[in-house]
C-alpha positions, -999 to 999 in steps of 0.1 A, spaced: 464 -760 -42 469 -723 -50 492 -703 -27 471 -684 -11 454 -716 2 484 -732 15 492 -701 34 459 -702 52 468 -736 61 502 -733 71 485 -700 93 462 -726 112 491 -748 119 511 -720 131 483 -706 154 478 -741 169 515 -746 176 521 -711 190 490 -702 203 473 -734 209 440 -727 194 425 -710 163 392 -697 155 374 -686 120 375 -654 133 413 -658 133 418 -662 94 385 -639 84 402 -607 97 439 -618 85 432 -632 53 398 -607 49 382 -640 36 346 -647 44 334 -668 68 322 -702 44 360 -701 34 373 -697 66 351 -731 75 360 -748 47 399 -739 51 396 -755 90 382 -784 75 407 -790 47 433 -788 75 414 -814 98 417 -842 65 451 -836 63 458 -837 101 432 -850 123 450 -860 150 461 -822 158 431 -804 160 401 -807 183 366 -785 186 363 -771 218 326 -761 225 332 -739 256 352 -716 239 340 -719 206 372 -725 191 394 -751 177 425 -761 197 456 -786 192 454 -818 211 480 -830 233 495 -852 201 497 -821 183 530 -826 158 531 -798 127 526 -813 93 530 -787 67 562 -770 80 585 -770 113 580 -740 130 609 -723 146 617 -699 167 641 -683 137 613 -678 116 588 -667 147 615 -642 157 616 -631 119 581 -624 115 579 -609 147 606 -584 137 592 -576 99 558 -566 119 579 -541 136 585 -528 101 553 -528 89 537 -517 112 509 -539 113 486 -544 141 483 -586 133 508 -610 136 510 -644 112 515 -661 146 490 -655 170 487 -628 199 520 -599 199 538 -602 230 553 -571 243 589 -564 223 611 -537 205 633 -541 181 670 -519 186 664 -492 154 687 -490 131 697 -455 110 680 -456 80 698 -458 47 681 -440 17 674 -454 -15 657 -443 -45 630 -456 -54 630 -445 -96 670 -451 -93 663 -485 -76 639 -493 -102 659 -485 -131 690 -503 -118 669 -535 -116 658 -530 -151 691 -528 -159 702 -559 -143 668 -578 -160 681 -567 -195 715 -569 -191 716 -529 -195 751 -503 -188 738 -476 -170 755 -446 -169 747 -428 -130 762 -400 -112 779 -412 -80 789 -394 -51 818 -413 -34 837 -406 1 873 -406 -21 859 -379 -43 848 -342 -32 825 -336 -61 799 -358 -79 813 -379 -112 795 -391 -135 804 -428 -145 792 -458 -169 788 -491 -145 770 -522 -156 747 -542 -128 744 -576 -128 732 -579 -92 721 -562 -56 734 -569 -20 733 -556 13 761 -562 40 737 -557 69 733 -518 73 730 -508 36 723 -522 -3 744 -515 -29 750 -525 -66 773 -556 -76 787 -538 -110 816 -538 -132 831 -503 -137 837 -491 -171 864 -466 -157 889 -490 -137 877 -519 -151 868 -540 -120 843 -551 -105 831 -529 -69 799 -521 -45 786 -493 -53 760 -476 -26 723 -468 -38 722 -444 -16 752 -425 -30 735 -433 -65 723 -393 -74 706 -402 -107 707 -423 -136 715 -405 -169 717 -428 -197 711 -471 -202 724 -491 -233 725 -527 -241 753 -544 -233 777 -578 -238 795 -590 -205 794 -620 -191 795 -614 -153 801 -648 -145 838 -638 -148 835 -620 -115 844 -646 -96 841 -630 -60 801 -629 -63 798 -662 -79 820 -683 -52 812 -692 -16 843 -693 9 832 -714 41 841 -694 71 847 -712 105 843 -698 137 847 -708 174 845 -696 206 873 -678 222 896 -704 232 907 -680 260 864 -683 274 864 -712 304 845 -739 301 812 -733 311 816 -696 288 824 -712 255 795 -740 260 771 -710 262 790 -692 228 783 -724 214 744 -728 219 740 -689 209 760 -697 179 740 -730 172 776 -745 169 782 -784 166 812 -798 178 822 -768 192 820 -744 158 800 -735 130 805 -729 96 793 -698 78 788 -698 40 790 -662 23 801 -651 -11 838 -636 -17 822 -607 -25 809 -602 7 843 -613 28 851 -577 35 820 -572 53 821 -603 73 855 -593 87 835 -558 97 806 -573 110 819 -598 134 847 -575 148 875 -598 129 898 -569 122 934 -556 128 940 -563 166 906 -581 172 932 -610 189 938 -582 219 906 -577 228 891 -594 265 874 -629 252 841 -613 269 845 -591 246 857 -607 213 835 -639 221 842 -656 190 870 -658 164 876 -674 132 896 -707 126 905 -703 91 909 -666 86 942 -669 69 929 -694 44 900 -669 36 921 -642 29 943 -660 2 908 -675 -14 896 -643 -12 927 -623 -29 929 -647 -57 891 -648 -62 898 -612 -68 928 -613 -86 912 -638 -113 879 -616 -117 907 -589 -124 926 -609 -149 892 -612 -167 880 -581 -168 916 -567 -179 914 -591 -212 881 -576 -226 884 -551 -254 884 -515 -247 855 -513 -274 834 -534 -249 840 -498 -219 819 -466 -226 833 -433 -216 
């Protein structure tokens, strides 16, 4: 089936799990697809499952029956929650998911990005382009103009920024969009970026409750956390090890703080930091070997 038709589907199952019920109505005004389609879409879904859905003729409506178990994908609340939140963005008055309940969402500042410069630096990336931009950074009190080449985005949870390797130290850094001014100049280029080693390596960080938490304290830390056997294991790139640090609070004197406060901590933070450092120190090594020819101005 096309996409488009296994969404509609997946939307009936989702409105009978959440909502318990679905109408034609339902899908006409989310999908804006006519009414014959909207039949024929409720009726592809009752040959694949007919022991979840039932006619009701008081309400008019089609509801799931008390056997009701999803077929096309598990719902969950992470993905409910997900949607629910993206709506906020959107600003759309339907929901994927049936009626809105009452919520807000905590804003966050918003970080600006071009949208011409964000275009060109993913043209960049696509064919493998240096792109010569003029970057504002906190270290330097005037604008510089600088050769960088992309090979990929990222965003460490408040802001995106470019995964590059810089022509003038010859390394490869983050470099904020938002701090991106404009893009002078492109050229084809020759790397290979799989010698940067921090973005193409996971490091598996562990973390726990506080071991200073009673009892009935880290049991909750544990079901927020979805933890088994009392931790869980968080896969990130190297590349992004600094920020995980930042965003969980794991930095210098993070062990003082009250365990109500620092709720969880990490298990293997030491091992992470040597991974880390020599993840770095080889994508260094690499990027020191290639000819100066290779570096624009």
């Amino acid at each position: 089936m096309r996409w488009s038709a296994e969404k509609r589907l997946e939307f009936i199952e989702a409105r009978l799990f959440w909502e318990g019920k679905i109408g034609r109505k339902d899908l006409t005004e989310f999908f804006r697809i006519s009414i014959p389609q909207a039949t024929k879409d409720i009726k592809e879904y009752i040959e694949r499952a007919p022991k979840n859905i039932d006619y009701d003729n008081k309400s008019r409506q089609y509801i799931a029956t008390p056997d009701f178990k999803p077929v096309l994908s598990q719902p969950s609340s992470e993905r409910y929650l997900g949607r629910l939140k993206l709506l906020h963005k959107i600003e759309s008055g339907t929901f994927f998911n049936g009626s809105i309940p009452s919520y807000a969402v905590m804003p966050t500042a918003r970080r600006f990005v071009d949208t011409d410069i964000l275009r060109e630096i993913l043209r960049s990336v696509r064919d493998n382009e240096a792109i010569n931009i003029t970057y504002q950074s906190m270290t330097s009190p005037k604008p510089k103009a600088r050769w960088i080449s992309p090979h990929a985005i990222g965003n460490d949870g408040s802001r995106w920024h470019v995964r590059a390797l810089c022509h003038s130290s010859k390394i490869y850094k983050d470099f904020n969009i938002g701090r991106m001014l404009s893009i002078n100049d492109s050229t084809p280029h020759d790397f290979d970026h799989s010698i940067d080693y921090e973005w193409h390596n996971t490091l598996e960080a562990k973390i726990e409750p506080n071991p200073q938490l009673d009892k009935y304290q880290k049991s909750l830390i544990e079901r927020d956390y979805c933890m088994e056997d009392g931790c869980v294991i968080i896969s990130l790139k190297a590349a992004f090890f600094y920020y995980f640090k930042l965003n969980f609070g794991f930095v210098e004197g993070y062990e003082e703080l009250p365990p109500t406060r620092q709720q969880v901590v990490p298990v293997n933070l030491e091992e992470l930091e040597a991974q880390a450092t020599l993840l770095k120190s080889m994508t260094k090594k690499q990027t020191q070997k290639l000819s100066d020819d290779q570096f624009f101005a």
